[in-house]
Steps between C-alpha positions, in 0.01 A plus 500: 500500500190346379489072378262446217420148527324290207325196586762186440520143650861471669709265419864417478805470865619769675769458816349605832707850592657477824301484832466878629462329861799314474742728377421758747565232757867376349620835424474593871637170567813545248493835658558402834741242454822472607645345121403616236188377319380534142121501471361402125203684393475471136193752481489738765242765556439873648455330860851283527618805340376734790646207757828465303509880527435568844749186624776669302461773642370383865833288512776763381374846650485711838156619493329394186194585327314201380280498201255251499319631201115320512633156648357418843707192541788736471405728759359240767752238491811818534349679788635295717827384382577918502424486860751245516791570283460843425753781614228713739283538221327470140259687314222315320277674173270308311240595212150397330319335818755438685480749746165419559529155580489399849783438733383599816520179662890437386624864636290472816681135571799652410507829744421267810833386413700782425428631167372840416300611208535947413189431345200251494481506155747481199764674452611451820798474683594199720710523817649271771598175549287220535532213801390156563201371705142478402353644188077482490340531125155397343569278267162656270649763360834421327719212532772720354549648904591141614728468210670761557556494887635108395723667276667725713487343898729230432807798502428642818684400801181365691224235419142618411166373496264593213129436622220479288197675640280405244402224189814507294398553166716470177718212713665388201683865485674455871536150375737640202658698765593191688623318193725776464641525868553106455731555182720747661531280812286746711341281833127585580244286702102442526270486767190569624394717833202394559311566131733750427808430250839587559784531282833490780811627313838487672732786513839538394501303166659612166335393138794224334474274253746338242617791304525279227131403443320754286129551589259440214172723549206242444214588210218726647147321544329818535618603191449164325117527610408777203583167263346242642218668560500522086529102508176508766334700213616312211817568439811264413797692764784319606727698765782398607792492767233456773555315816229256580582454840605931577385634850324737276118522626395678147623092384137446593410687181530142273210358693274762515482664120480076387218481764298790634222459811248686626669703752896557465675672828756749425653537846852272404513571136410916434675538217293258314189697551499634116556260286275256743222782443548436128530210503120466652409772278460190233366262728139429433432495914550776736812542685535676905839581579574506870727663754541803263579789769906523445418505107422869594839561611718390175645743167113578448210408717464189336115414633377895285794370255407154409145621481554769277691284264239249480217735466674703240543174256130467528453230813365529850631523827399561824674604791430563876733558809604098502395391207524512101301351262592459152217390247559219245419516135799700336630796398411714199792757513514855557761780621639409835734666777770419604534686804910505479428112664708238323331204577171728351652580191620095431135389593342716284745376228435138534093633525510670176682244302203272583197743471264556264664832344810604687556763746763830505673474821690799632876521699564228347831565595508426869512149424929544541387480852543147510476425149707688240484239222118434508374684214827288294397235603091518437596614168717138462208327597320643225332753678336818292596855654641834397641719787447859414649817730255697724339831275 
């Protein structure tokens, strides 16, 4: 499906649709549980879907097969718990990029303590049972692995250590993690071993809390950032049901579109990456984005992505093996790719509503990924666009 977007100012309130990050989390918490717990998403998306899914399924069957569809989080933050609570085995398929996007690290960690993987590379087939002890990751390549070994240690029978080998980079994810273990009563502690973190997790502990107490699903900030970053370029957004003081790292989004520098590090806040790159698309200075290597390793390659997007509208941008550099001085439209990227597909929206002569933006579809009501919603704000089907 293709978006043919008009230039328009936005204007108007939308509500903030449910934080992907969260939801995953609770819905593995309510999962777990011992009571049962009601988790309120008002909008969900193709990813909670795919983690919804695969818990239904994970929790109820000998020997499932788990669909993850395109959703990472999904994948990363289950591995584990199948190794955990899983009947001998489960079967994991995935689609788009999904199979391509690294794991290594988690499955390696995970067969030193009894896991085993029928292939390296999805589908594949996972095996065995895993125990406690020590559990060595980088923390540079997805904070999703720590998640999901937090996630699922608690139930065994023995403590574990989780040691980071490496900078931890997107802390604010684990950090959500965390939040979550601390709402279903879940005991964790810090430390340090030298300049190494550890996460210690005691064993035999079951998920409770007050069966009660509903769990509200806080609004998304990295969703939120496609319309703020129309206020940064004159635009009159309000969005709402956003928590001002959420463990959400993409939070950081409200300070940055208001007030752009010179050089903007990506390493805590990826998914920011392309509506930041518009954003300095219309700045009259140059903008170098830093830590850009795990940008590679999202839905699309999101350093050729990005790029492409803003050099199809008519800007320039510059990229090397640490670096990108977007241009200042705006956009004047054009046809742009999508590359089946989400996050791609809403920054090129919020680009073309504020260039010169509008852009045609293909799979403009994938935005259900984590954003099903988007185009609904640009449209309330006053937004110009006609979707058309592929020919």
């Amino acid at each position: 499906m293709y978006a043919i977007v008009k230039p328009k100012r936005l204007s108007g309130m939308v509500t903030a649709p449910a934080s992907k990050s969260m939801a995953h989390r609770l819905l593995i918490g309510a999962a777990l549980s011992r009571k049962p717990i009601n988790v309120k998403i008002p909008d969900s998306n193709d990813d909670v879907n795919a983690t919804r899914r695969c818990l239904a399924h994970l929790m109820t069957e000998n020997s499932p097969v788990l669909d993850c569809g395109e959703s990472g989080t999904t994948l990363r933050l289950l591995l584990p718990l199948t190794a955990v609570i899983a009947n001998g085995r489960a079967t994991f398929v995935g689609h788009g990029r999904l199979p391509d996007r690294p794991n290594d690290e988690l499955m390696g960690v995970m067969t030193s303590r009894g896991a085993s993987f029928s292939s390296n590379k999805l589908p594949f087939t996972v095996s065995g049972k895993l125990h406690g002890g020590k559990y060595l990751l980088p923390g540079n390549v997805s904070s999703q692995y720590i998640s999901g070994l937090l996630l699922a240690l608690p139930l065994l029978s023995e403590d574990s250590d989780i040691v980071i080998t490496t900078e931890l980079q997107s802390e604010m994810y684990v950090k959500m993690t965390l939040d979550t273990l601390d709402m279903f009563g879940v005991r964790w502690s810090f430390d340090f071993d030298g300049v190494k973190p550890i996460y210690h997790i005691f064993g035999c502990q079951s998920y409770t809390r007050d069966a009660s107490e509903d769990i509200a699903v806080e609004g998304d900030w990295s969703s939120a950032a496609f319309f703020l970053a129309a206020n940064a370029l004159g635009g009159g957004v309000q969005v709402a049901e956003l928590n001002v003081n959420s463990s959400q790292g993409d939070m950081e989004a409200k300070n940055l579109l208001a007030s752009m520098s010179e050089r903007v590090s990506v390493k805590n806040i990826p998914d920011l990456f392309p509506i930041l790159a518009v954003r300095a698309a219309f700045l009259d200075t140059d903008t170098v984005f830093t830590n850009i290597e795990r940008l590679r390793l999202k839905e699309s390659d999101r350093v050729e992505s990005v790029c492409s997007l803003i050099k199809s509208l008519g800007g320039k941008a510059v990229a090397d093996e640490q670096t990108v550099t977007i241009r200042g001085g705006g956009l004047r439209g054009g046809d742009v790719n999508g590359f089946n990227d989400h996050r791609i597909v809403m920054a090129a929206a919020i680009a073309a509503a504020y260039s010169t002569n509008g852009a045609v933006i293909s799979n403009a579809e994938c935005v259900a990924k984590s954003y099903p009501k988007f185009w609904e919603d640009f449209v309330s704000l006053g937004g110009g666009v006609q979707l058309a089907e592929d020919t």
